[in-house]
C-alpha positions as CSV (number, residue, x, y, z in Angstrom):
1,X,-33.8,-71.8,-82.4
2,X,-34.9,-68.9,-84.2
3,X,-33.2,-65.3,-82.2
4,X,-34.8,-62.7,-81.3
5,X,-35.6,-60.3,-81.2
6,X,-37.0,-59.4,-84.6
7,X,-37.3,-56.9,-87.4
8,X,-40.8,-57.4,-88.9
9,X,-41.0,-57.1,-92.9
10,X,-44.2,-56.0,-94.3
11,X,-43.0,-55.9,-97.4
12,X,-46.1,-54.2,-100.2
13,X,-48.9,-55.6,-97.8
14,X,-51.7,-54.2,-99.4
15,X,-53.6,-54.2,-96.3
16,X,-53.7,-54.7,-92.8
17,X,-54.9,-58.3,-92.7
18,X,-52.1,-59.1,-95.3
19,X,-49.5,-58.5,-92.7
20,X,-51.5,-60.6,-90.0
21,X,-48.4,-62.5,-89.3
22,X,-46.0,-59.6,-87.6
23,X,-49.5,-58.2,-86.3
24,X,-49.8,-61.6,-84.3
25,X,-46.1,-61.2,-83.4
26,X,-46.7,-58.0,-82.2
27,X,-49.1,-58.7,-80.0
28,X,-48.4,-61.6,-78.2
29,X,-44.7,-61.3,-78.1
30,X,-44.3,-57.3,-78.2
31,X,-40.9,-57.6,-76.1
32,X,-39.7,-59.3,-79.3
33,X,-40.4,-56.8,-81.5
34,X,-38.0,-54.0,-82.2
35,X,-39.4,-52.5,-85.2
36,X,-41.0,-52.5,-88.6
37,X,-39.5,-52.2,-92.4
38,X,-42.1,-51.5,-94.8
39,X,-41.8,-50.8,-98.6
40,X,-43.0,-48.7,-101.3
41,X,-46.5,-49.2,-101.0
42,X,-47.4,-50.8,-97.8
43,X,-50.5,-50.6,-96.7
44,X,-50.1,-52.0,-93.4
45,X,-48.6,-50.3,-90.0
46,X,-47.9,-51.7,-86.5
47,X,-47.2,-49.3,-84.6
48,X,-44.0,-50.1,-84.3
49,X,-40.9,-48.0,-85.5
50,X,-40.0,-48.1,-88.7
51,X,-36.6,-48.9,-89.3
52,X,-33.8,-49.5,-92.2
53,X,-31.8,-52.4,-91.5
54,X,-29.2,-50.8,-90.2
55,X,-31.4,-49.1,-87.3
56,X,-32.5,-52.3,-86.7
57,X,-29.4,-54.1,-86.3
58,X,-28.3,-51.4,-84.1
59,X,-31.2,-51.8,-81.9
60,X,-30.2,-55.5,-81.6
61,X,-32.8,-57.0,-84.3
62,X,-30.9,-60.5,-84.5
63,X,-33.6,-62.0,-87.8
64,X,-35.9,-60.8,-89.7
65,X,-39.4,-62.2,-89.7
66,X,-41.6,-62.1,-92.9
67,X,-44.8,-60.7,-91.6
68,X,-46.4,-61.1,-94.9
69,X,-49.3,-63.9,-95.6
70,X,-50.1,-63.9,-99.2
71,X,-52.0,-65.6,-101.1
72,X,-50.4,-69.1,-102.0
73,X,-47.2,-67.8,-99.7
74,X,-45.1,-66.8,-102.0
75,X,-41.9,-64.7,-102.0
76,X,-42.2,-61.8,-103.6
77,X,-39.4,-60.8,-106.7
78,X,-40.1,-57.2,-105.4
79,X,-39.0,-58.3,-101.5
80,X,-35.6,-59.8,-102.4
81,X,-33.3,-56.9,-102.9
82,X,-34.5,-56.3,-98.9
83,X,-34.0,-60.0,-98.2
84,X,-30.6,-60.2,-99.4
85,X,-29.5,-56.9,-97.7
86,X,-30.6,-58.2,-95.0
87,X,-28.8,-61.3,-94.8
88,X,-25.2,-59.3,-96.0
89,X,-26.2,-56.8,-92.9
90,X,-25.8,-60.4,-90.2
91,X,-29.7,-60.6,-89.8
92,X,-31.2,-64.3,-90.1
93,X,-33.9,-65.1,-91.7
94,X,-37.4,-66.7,-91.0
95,X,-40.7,-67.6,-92.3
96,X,-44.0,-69.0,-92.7
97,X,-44.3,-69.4,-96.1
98,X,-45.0,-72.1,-98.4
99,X,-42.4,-70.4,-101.0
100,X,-39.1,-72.0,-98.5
101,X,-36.2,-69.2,-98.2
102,X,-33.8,-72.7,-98.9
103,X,-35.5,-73.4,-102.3
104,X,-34.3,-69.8,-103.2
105,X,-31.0,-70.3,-104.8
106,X,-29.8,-67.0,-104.7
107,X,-31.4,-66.2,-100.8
108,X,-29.9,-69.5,-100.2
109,X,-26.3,-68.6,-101.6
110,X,-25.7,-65.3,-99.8
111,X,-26.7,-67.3,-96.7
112,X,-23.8,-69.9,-96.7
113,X,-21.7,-67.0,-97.9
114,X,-22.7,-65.2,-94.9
115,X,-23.1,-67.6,-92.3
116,X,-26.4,-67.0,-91.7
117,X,-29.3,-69.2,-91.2
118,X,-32.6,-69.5,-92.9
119,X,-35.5,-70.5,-90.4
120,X,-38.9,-72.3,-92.6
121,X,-41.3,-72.6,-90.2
122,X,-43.3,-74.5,-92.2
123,X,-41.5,-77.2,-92.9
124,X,-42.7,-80.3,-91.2
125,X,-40.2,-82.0,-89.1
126,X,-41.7,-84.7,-87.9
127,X,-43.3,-87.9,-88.8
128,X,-46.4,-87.9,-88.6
129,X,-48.3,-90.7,-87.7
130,X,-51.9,-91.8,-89.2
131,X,-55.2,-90.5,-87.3
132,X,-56.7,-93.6,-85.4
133,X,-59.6,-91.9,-83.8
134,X,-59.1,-93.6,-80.0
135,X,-60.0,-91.3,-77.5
136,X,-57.6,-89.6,-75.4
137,X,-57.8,-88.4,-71.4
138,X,-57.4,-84.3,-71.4
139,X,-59.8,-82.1,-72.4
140,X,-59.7,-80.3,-75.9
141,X,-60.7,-77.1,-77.0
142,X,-60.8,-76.0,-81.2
143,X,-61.7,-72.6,-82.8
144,X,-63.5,-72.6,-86.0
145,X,-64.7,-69.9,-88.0
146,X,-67.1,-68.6,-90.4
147,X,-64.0,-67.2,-92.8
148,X,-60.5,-67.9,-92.6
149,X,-58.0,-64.8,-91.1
150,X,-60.8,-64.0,-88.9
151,X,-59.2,-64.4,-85.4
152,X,-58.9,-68.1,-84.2
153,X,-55.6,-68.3,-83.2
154,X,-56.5,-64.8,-80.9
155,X,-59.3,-66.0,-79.5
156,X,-57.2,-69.4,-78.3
157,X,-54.6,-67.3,-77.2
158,X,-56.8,-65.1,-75.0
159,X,-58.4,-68.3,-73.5
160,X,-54.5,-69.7,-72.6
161,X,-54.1,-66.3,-70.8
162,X,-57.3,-66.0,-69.0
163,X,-57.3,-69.7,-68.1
164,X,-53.5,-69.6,-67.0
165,X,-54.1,-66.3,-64.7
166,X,-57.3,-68.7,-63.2
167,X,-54.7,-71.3,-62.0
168,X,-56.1,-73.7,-65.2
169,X,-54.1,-76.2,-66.7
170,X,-54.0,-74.9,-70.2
171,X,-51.9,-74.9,-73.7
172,X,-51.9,-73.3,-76.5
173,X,-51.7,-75.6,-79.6
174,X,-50.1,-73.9,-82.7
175,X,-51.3,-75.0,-86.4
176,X,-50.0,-72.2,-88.3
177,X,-46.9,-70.0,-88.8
178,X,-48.1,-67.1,-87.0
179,X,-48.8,-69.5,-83.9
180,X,-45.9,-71.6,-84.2
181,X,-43.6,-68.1,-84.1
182,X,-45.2,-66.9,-81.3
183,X,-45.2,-70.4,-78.9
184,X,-42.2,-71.5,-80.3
185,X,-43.5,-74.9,-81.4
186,X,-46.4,-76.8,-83.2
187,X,-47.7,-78.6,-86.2
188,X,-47.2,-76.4,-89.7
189,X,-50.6,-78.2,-90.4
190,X,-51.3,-77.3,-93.8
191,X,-47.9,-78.1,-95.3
192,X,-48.6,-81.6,-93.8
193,X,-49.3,-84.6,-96.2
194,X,-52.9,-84.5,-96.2
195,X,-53.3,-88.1,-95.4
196,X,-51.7,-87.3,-92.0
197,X,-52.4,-84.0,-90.9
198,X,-55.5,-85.4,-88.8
199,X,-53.0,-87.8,-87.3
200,X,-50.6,-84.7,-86.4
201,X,-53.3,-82.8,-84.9
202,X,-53.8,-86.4,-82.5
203,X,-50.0,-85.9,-82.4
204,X,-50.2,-82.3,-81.1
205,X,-52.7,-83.1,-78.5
206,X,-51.9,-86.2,-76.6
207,X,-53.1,-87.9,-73.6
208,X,-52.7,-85.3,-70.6
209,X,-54.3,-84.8,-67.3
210,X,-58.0,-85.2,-67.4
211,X,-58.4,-81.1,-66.2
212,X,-55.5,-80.2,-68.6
213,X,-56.9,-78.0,-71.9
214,X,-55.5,-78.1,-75.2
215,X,-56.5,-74.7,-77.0
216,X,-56.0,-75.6,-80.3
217,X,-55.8,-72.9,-83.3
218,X,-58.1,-73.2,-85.8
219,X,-57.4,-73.0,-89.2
220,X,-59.3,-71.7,-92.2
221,X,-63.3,-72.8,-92.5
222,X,-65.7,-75.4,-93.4
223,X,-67.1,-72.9,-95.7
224,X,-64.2,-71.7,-97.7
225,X,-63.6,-74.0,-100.7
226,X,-59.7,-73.2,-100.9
227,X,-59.1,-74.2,-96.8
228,X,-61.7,-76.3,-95.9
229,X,-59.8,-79.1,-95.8
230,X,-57.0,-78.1,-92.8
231,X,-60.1,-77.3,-91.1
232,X,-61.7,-80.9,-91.3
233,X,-58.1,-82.3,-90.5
234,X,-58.5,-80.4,-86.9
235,X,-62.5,-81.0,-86.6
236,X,-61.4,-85.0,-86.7
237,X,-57.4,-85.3,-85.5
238,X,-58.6,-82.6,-82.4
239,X,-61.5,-84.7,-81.0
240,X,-62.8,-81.0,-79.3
241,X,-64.6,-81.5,-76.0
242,X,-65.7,-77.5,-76.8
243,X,-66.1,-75.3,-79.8
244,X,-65.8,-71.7,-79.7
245,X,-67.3,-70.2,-83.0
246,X,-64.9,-67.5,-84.4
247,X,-67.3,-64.3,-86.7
248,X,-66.4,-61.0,-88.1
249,X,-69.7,-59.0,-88.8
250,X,-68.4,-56.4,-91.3
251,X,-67.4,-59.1,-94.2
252,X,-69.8,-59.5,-96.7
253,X,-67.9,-62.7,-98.7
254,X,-65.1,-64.7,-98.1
255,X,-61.6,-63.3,-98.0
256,X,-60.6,-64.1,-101.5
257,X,-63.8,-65.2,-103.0
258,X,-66.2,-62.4,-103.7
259,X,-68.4,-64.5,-105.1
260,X,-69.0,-66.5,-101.9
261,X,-71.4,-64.6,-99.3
262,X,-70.1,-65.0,-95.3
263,X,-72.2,-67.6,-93.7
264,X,-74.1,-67.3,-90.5
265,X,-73.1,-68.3,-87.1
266,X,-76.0,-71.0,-86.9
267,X,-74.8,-72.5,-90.4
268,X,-71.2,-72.4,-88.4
269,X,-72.5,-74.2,-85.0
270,X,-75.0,-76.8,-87.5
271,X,-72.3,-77.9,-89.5
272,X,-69.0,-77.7,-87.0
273,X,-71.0,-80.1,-84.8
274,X,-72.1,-82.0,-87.2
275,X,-68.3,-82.9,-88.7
276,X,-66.9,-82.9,-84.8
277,X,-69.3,-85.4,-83.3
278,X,-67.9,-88.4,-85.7
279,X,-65.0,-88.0,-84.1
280,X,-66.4,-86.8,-80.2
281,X,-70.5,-87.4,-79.7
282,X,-69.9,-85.5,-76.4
283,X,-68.7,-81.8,-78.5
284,X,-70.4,-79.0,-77.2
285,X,-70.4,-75.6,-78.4
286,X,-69.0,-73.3,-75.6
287,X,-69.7,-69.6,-76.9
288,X,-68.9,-67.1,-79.5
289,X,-66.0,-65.1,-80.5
290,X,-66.5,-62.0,-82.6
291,X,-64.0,-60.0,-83.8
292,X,-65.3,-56.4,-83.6
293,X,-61.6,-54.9,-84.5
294,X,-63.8,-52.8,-87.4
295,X,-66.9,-51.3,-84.9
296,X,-67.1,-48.5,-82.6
297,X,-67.6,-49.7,-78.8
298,X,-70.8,-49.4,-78.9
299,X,-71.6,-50.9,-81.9
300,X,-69.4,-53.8,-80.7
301,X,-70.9,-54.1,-77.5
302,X,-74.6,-54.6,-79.5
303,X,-73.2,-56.6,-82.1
304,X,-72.3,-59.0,-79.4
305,X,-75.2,-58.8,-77.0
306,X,-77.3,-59.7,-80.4
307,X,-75.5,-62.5,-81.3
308,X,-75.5,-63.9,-77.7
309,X,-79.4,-63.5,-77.5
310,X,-80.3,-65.2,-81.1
311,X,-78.0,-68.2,-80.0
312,X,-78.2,-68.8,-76.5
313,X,-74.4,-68.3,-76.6
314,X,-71.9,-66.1,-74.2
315,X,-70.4,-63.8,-76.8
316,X,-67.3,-61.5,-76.3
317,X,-64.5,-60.2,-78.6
318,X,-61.7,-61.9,-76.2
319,X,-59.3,-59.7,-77.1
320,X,-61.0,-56.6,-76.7
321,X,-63.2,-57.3,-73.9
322,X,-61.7,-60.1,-72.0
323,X,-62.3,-64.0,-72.3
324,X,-63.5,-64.5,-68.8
325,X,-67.0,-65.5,-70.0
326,X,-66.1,-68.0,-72.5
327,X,-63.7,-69.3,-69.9
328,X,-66.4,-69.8,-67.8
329,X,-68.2,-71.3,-70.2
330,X,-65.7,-74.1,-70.7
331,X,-65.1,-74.5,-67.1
332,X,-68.9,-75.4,-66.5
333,X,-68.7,-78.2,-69.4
């Protein structure tokens, strides 16, 4: 088990999304989260206090969590002076990474001679079987997006909360670090073997109680050539019942590829239901998430009334206005 509570490391994030994992920590676990340490440079900010290590240890920070998503998920050559200072002040540490803290020899040899453990959390620990296809009893919600980082794993979390304070049957089914950090379990999806990560997504979601919904995380998009694939692996291996479609209105491209414009929600719905009915014929879509983190109310509030009108859709920003109306919408399916 990783301990908490945590220091969050935002290393050089050089912005806000970059440091989307401690902002998801933050969020949904805030008792957990006793501060920040942020370097030269950072261009992200929590809220939260920021702290040297020593502060932090002192205010009971037992590991310290790298908050940082970067491109490829790497470790940083600037971030290990902080690393290893950390681990010689008693702090473990964790992360979501595909660079592992245990392939670092020298992270990896001030942790034996510490006594200090080094948490991967994505590192796949199970075996995952092959996807078969059967149908299973439950019911099975999945968030897809128009871009990756765009707020799937938000808007499943909100549904989880709203549904649970209903008296619903509901969990939360974690695909990526950020997810598995804050539940405390999951599938590290896209460190999986391809061949199998449909099969862990069946995995994930098993046969449960015919009102019992799995809210399962979304992960990257159908559109985006670098993650397109996780997101096919959780289209087929998640058998939805419902799809919520996840926008942001102020992109222009994809994160990361400038030369790719943002696709529209009706492109989204169109193609989502076209991949999600081999695997369910029955998928509806439920409603519309839109992440309005960037607008004014007001502007929010008519971005989302004019998205809900061109699509026939019940439209909220979940985390900002509540979830209650896509909840309803999946309780009436």
């Amino acid at each position: 088990m990783i301990e908490t509570p945590y220091l969050l490391f935002l290393g050089d994030a050089p912005d806000p999304l970059a440091a989307k994992v401690a902002q998801g920590i933050r969020d949904w676990r805030p008792g957990q989260s006793v501060g920040q340490f942020r370097m030269a440079g950072c261009r992200a900010d929590l809220g939260l206090p920021d702290m040297t290590l020593t502060e932090a240890k002192a205010a009971g920070a037992k590991t310290l969590v790298v908050g940082v998503a970067n491109r490829g998920g790497v470790i940083s050559p600037a971030w290990k002076k902080v690393l290893v200072a950390a681990l010689e002040e008693g702090f473990d540490l964790a992360s979501g990474l595909h660079n592992l803290l245990r392939d670092e020899e020298d992270l990896a040899a001030v942790a034996r001679a510490t006594g200090r453990r080094l948490h991967d959390v994505r590192v796949p620990d199970v075996a995952y079987p092959i996807a078969n296809g059967l149908r299973r009893r439950g019911r099975r919600m999945l968030t897809v997006g128009t871009d990756c980082s765009i707020g799937k794993m938000y808007t499943a979390l909100c549904l989880e909360r709203e549904m649970r304070a209903r008296g619903m049957t509901a969990t939360f089914r974690a695909t990526g670090q950020t997810g598995i950090l804050i539940a405390g379990a999951g599938v590290p999806l896209d460190a999986v073997v391809a061949d199998f990560m449909a099969g862990a997504v069946e995995w994930l979601t098993p046969d449960n109680d015919p009102d019992h919904w799995d809210l399962i995380e979304g992960q990257g998009s159908l559109f985006h050539v670098s993650y397109s694939g996780v997101t096919l692996a959780l289209i087929h291996g998640g058998q939805p019942d419902a799809l919520v479609l996840c926008h942001e209105p102020t992109r222009t491209h994809l994160r990361g590829l400038p030369h790719v414009p943002m696709p529209s929600l009706e492109a989204l719905r169109d193609l989502s239901l076209a991949m999600a009915r081999i695997a369910n014929p029955g998928v509806r879509v439920a409603g519309i998430s839109i992440n309005t983190a960037a607008l004014p109310e007001d502007a929010a509030r008519a971005c989302l009334a004019e998205a809900e009108a061109r699509m026939g859709l019940p439209a909220t920003d979940p985390f900002r206005f509540g979830a209650g109306r896509l909840v309803d919408a999946l309780a009436a399916l």
